[in-house]
MIPA-310529 format. One record per residue (C-alpha): x, y, z; residue in one letter. Coordinates in steps of 0.25 Angstrom, whole numbers, padded with zeros to 4 digits, m for minus. Each point is the difference from the previous one (the first is absolute). Layout:
(rec (X,Y,Z),a)
...
//
This chain:
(rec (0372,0361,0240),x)
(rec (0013,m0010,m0006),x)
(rec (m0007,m0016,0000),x)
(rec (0005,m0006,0013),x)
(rec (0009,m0008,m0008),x)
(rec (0010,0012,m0004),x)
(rec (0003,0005,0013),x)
(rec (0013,m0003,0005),x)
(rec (0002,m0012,0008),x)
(rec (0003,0005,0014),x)
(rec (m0014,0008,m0001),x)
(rec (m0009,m0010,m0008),x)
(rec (0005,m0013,0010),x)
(rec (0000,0001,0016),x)
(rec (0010,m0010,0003),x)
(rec (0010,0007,m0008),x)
(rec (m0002,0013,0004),x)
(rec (0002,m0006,0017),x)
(rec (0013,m0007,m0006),x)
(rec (0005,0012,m0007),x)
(rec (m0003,0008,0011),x)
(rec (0007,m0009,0012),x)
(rec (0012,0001,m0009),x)
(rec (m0001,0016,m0003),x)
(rec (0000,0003,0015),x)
(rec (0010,m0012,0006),x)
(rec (0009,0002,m0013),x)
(rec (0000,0015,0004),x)
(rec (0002,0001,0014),x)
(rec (0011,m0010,m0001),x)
(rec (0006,0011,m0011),x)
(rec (m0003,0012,0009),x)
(rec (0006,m0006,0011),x)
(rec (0013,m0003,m0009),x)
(rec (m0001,0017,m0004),x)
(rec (m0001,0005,0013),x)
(rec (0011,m0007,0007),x)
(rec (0009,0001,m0013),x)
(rec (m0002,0015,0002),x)
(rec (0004,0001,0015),x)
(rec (0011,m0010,m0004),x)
(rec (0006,0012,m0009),x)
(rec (m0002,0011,0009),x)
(rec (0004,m0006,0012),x)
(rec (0013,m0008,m0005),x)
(rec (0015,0005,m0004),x)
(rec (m0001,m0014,m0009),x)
(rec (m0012,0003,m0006),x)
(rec (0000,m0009,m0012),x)
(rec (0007,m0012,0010),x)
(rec (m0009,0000,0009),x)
(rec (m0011,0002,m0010),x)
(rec (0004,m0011,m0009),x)
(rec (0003,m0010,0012),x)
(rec (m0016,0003,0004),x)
(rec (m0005,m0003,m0014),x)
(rec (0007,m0012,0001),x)
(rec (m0004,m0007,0012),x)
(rec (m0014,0006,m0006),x)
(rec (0004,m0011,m0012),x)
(rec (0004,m0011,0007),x)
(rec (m0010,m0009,0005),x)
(rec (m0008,0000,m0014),x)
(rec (0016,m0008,m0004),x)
(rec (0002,m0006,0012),x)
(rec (m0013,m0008,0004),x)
(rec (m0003,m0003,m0016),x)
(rec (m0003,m0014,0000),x)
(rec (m0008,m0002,0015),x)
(rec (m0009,0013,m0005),x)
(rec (m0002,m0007,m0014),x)
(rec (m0005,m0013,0007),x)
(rec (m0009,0009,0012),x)
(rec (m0008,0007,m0012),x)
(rec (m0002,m0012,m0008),x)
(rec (m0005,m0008,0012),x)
(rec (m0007,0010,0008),x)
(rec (m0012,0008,m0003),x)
(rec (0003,0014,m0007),x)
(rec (m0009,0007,0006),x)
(rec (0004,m0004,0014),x)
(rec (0013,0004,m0002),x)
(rec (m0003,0013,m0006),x)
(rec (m0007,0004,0012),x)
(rec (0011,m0005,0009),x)
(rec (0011,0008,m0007),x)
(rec (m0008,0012,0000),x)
(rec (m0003,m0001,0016),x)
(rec (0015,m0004,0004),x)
(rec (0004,0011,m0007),x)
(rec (m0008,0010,0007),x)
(rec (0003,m0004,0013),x)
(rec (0015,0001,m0004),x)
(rec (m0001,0015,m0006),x)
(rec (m0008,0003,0011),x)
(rec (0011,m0003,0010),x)
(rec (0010,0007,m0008),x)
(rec (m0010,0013,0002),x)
(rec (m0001,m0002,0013),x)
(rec (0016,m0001,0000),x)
(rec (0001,0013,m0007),x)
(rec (m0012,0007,0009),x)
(rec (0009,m0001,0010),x)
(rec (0014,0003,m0005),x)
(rec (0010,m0005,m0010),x)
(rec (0000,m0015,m0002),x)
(rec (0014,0001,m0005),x)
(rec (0003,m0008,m0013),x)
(rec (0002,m0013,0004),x)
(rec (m0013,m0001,0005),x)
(rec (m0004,0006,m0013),x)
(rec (0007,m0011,m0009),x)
(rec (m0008,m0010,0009),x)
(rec (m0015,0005,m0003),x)
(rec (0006,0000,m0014),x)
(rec (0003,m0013,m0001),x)
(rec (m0012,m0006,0007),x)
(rec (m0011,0008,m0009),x)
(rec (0008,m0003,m0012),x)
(rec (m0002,m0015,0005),x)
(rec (m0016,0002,0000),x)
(rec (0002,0009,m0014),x)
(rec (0006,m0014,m0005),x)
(rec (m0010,m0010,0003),x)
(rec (m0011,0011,m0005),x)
(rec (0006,0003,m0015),x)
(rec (0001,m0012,m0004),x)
(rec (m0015,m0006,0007),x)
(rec (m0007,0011,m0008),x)
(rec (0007,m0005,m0015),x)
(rec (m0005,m0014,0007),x)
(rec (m0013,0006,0002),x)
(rec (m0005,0008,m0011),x)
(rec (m0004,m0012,m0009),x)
(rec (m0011,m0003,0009),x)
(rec (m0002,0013,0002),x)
(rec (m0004,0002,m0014),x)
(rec (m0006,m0008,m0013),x)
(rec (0011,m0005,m0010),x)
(rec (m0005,0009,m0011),x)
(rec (0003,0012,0012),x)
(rec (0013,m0004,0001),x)
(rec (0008,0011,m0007),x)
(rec (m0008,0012,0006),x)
(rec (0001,m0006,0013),x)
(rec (0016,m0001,m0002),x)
(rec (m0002,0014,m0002),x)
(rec (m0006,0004,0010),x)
(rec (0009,m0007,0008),x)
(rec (0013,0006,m0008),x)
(rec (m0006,0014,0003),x)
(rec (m0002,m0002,0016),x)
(rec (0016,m0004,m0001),x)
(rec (0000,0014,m0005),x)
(rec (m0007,0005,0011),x)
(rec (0007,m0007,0009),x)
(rec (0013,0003,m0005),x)
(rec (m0001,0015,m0003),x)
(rec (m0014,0003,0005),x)
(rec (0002,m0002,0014),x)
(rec (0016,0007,0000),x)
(rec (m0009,0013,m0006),x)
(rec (m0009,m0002,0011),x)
(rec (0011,m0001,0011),x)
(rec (0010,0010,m0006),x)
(rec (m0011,0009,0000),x)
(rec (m0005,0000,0013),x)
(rec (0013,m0002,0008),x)
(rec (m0001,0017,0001),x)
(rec (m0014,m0001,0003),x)
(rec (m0002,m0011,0010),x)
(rec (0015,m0003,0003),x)
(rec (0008,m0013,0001),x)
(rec (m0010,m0006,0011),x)
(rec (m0014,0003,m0006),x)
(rec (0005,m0005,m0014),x)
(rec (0005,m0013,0007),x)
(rec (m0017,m0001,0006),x)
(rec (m0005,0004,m0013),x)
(rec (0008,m0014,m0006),x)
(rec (m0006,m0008,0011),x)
(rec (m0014,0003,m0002),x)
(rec (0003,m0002,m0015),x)
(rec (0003,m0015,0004),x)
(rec (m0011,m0001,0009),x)
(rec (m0010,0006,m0011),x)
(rec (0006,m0011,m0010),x)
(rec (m0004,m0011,0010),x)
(rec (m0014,0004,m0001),x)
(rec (m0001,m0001,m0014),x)
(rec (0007,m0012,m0002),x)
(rec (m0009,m0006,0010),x)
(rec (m0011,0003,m0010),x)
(rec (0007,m0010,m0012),x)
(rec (m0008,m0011,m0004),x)
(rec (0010,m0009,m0007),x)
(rec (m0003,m0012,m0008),x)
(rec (0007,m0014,0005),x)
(rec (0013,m0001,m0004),x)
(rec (0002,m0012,m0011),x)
(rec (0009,m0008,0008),x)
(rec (0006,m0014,m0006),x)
(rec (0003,m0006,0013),x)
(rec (0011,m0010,m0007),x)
(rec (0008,0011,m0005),x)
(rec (m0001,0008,0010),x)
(rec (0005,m0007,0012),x)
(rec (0012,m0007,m0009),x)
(rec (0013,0005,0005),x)
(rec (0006,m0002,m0014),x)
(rec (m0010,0009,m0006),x)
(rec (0008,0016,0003),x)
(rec (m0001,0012,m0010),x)
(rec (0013,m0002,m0005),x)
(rec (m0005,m0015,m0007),x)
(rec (m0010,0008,m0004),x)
(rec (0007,0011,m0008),x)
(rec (0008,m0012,m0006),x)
(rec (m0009,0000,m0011),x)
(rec (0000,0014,0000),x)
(rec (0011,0005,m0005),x)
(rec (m0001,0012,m0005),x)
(rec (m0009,0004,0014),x)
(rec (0014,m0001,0008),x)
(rec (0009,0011,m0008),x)
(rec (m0012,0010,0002),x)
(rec (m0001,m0002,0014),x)
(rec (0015,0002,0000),x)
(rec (m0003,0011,m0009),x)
(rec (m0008,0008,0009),x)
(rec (0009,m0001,0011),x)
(rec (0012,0006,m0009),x)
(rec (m0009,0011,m0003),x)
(rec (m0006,0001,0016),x)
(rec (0016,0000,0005),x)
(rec (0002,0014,m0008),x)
(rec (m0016,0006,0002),x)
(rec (m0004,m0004,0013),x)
(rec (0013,0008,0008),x)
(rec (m0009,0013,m0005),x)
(rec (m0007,m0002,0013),x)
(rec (0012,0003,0006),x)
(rec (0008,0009,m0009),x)
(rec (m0015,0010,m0001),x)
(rec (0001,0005,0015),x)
(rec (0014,0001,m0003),x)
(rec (m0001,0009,m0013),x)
(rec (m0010,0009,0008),x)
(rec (0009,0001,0012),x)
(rec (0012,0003,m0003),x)
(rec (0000,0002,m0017),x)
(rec (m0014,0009,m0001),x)
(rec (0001,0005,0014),x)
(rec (m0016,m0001,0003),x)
(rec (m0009,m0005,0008),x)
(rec (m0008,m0011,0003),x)
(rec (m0010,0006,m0008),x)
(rec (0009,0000,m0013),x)
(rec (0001,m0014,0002),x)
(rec (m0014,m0001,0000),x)
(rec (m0002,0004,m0012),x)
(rec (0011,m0008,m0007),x)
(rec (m0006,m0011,0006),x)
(rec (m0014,0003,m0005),x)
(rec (0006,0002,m0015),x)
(rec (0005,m0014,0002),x)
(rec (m0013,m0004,0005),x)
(rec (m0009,0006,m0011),x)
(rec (0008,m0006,m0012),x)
(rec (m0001,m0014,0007),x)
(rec (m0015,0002,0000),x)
(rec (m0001,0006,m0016),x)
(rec (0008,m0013,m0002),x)
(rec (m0006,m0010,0006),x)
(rec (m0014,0005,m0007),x)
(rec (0004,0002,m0013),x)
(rec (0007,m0013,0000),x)
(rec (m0012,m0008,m0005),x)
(rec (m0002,0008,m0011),x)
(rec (0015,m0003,m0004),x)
(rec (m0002,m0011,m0009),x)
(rec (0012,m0009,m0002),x)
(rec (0004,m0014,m0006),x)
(rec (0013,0000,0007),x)
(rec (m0001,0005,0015),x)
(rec (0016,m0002,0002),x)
(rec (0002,0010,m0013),x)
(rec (m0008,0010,0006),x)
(rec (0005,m0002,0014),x)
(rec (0013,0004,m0005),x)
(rec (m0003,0013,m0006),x)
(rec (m0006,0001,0013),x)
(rec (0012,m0003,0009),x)
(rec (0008,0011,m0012),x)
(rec (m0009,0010,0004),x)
(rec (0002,0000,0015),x)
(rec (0013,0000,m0001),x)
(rec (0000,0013,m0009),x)
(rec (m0009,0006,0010),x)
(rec (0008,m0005,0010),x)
(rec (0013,0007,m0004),x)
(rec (m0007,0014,m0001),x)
(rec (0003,0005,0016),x)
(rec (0014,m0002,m0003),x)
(rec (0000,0008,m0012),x)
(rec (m0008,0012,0005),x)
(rec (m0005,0003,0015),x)
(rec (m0010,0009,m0004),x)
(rec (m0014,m0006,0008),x)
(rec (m0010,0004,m0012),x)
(rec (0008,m0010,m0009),x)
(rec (0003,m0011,0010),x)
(rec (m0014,m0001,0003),x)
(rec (m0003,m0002,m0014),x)
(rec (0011,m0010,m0001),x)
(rec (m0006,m0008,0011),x)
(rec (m0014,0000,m0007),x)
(rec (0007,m0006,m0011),x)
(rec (0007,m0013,0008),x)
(rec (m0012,m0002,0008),x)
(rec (m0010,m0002,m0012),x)
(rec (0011,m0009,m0007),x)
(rec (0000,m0007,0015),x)
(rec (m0017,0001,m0003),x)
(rec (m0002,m0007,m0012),x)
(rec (0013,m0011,0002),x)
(rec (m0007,m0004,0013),x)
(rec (m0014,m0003,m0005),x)
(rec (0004,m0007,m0012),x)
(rec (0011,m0010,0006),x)
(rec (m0009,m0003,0011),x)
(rec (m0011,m0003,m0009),x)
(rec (0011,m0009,m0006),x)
(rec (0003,m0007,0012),x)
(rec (m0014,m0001,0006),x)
(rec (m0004,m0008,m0017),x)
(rec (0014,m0010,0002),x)
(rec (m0001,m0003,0013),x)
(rec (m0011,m0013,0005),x)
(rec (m0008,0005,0012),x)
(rec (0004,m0010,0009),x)
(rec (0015,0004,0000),x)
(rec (m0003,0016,m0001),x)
(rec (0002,0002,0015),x)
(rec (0016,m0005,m0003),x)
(rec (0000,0005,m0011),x)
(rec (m0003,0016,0004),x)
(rec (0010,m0003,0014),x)
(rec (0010,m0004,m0009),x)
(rec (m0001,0010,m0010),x)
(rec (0000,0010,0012),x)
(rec (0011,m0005,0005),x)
(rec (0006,m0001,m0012),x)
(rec (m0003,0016,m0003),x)
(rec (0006,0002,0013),x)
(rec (0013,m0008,0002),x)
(rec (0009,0014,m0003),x)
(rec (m0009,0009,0008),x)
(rec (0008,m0001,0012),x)
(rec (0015,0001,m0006),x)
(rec (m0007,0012,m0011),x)
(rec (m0006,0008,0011),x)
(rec (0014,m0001,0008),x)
(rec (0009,0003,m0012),x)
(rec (m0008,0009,m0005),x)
(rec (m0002,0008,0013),x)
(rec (0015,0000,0000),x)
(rec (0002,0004,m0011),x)
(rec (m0010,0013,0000),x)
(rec (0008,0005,0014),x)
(rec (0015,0000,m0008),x)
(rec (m0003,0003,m0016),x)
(rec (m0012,0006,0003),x)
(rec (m0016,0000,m0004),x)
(rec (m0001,0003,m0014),x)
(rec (0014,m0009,m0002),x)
(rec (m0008,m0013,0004),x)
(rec (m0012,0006,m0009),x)
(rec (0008,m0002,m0011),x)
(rec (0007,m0015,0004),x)
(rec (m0016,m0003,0002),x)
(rec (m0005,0004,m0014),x)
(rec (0013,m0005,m0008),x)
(rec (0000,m0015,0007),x)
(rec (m0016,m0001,m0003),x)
(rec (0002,0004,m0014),x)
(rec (0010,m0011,m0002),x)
(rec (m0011,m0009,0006),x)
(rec (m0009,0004,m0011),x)
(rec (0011,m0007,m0010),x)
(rec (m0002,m0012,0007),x)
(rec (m0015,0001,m0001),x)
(rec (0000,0003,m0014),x)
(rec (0007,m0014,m0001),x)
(rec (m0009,m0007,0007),x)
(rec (m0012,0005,m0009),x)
(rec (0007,m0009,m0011),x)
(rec (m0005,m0012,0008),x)
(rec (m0012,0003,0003),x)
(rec (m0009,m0008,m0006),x)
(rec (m0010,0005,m0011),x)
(rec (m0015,0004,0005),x)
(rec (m0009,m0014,m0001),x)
(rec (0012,m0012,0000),x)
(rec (m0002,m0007,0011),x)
(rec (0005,0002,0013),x)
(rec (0010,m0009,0008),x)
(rec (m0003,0006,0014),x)
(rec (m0008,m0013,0006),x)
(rec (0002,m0007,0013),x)
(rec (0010,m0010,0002),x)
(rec (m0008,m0013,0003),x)
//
């Protein structure tokens, strides 16, 4: 039998497994939701990417929109607490989109509204869990636990759209739709078994309106142009959520089914990625982020290329371990610079931050997809994330060598 100490994290410590397993289902049933709704956007729709991209949208907006009043809510308020409230609003919401569809056809509008208000539950629940996992975990777990973490944004992202696009031909629009709001349900149980050390609070600092994240990333310069980075490359990658149903619709000419398993090859790249990442030893985390960021674009560019299923699916393992191991290790980054007592800012920010183009990408995107075509956009998307590579591979030049000291303290 391995020594106790060898076993991965989420098996060897209880609390980790309960956070890492709130976030799988709650993650997922948010992501499955998404899939399900995408799909009958497609089918139903004679402006199929419009009215797809316009839903991903409102889906992106509240994480932008409500950045600073969610930063200050997570770093006053308990985590757990906030957890469980996200996860039980938004399965009272999705159960009353299920009951709206049980007994005929809500109509988009009304779909666009669910969206929006589960997306604002999804926003105050990302970034409380990144505030969460330090306490969740000792500080010598901390990059296991960021990839566990990393990988249940896998699951989330791509684990739950298999699960949905799989089973819209088996338990139709409506029972996926109950599936995702027991997901959310489940997740509220577990996070209702965290036991959370107190947060380090320096009460001074904290309730000083001066103090805001962007003072903070003042002194740390190089922290912006990353985050700026990341939303580059996000503006190009993320409108694959849109551009995917799409490509299977009208390019491939399958079915739900199909999109599963793109979904899925997605899916498992993201989680060989976020695995292997600890084992990819680096002294410069912005140098191997932009072979990373190379890659996906690359991989990217393949479906316009060659509409053949067997080498798109292989095409989308590649971006999602690329997606896999840049996740883990600038997360791990962020969570070392960051102080504690500013992380809840901080991660809302860096949401936000992320986020900004979602709504315009998802919209032009989606546009895009219904006059130049599917595999058009597939290659737009992987030339533009290439050209963000460059900008990282610049970046790596300022990074600072491994043991100098770091300049990402607190503003006193």
């Amino acid at each position: 039998m391995a020594p106790r100490a060898r076993l991965p994290l989420v098996l060897r410590d209880r609390n980790m497994a309960a956070i890492w397993s709130g976030q799988v289902l709650s993650q997922a049933g948010t992501r499955m939701y998404q899939i399900s709704l995408a799909w009958w956007i497609v089918t139903q729709s004679a402006e199929g990417g419009r009215d797809l991209g316009l839903f991903m949208a409102v889906g992106a907006a509240p994480a932008l929109l409500l950045v600073k009043p969610l930063g200050r809510l997570i770093d006053e308020r308990r985590a757990k607490a906030l957890l469980i409230l996200s996860d039980l609003a938004s399965f009272a919401l999705v159960s009353g989109l299920g009951l709206a569809f049980a007994y005929g056809s809500p109509g988009l509008p009304s779909v666009l509204l669910s969206g929006l208000l589960v997306a604002s539950c999804a926003a105050v629940f990302d970034p409380t869990l990144n505030t969460a996992l330090p306490a969740a975990v000792g500080s010598e777990d901390i990059e296991e636990a960021v990839a566990f973490q990393s990988s249940t944004q896998s699951l989330a992202s791509f684990g739950g759209a298999v699960a949905g696009a799989l089973l819209i031909d088996r338990l139709g629009l409506v029972g996926v739709i109950w599936l995702n709001a027991a997901s959310f349900l489940a997740s509220a149980v577990c996070n209702a078994l965290l036991k959370l050390s107190p947060k380090a609070r320096t009460p001074a600092r904290d309730e000083d309106p001066a103090l805001s994240t962007w003072s903070l990333l003042q002194g740390m310069p190089l922290i912006p142009r990353i985050l700026a980075g990341f939303g580059l490359t996000n503006f190009f990658l993320t409108p694959v959520l849109v551009v995917l149903p799409l490509y299977v619709e009208h390019t491939l000419r399958a079915s739900a089914g199909v999109l599963g398993r793109l979904e899925a090859g997605v899916w498992l790249g993201l989680l060989g990625g976020t695995f292997a990442a600890p084992w990819l030893r680096t002294s410069n985390t912005l140098a191997l982020g932009s072979a990373c960021v190379a890659a996906m674009g690359l991989s990217l560019a393949v479906p316009g290329l060659i509409e053949d299923q067997g080498v798109v699916l292989g095409a989308l393992f590649m971006a999602g371990a690329a997606l896999g191991v840049n996740n883990v290790k600038f997360l791990a980054y962020f969570q070392e610079q960051i102080p504690p007592e500013l992380k809840g800012r901080f991660f809302a920010l860096m949401q936000a931050v992320l986020g900004v183009s979602y709504p315009a990408a998802f919209l032009l995107f989606g546009i895009l997809a219904d006059r130049v075509s599917p595999p058009a956009v597939f290659l737009i998307q992987g030339f533009g994330i290439l050209v963000v590579s460059a900008y990282f591979l610049h970046l790596s030049t300022q990074q600072p060598p491994a043991g100098a000291p770091s300049s990402a303290q607190a503003p006193s």
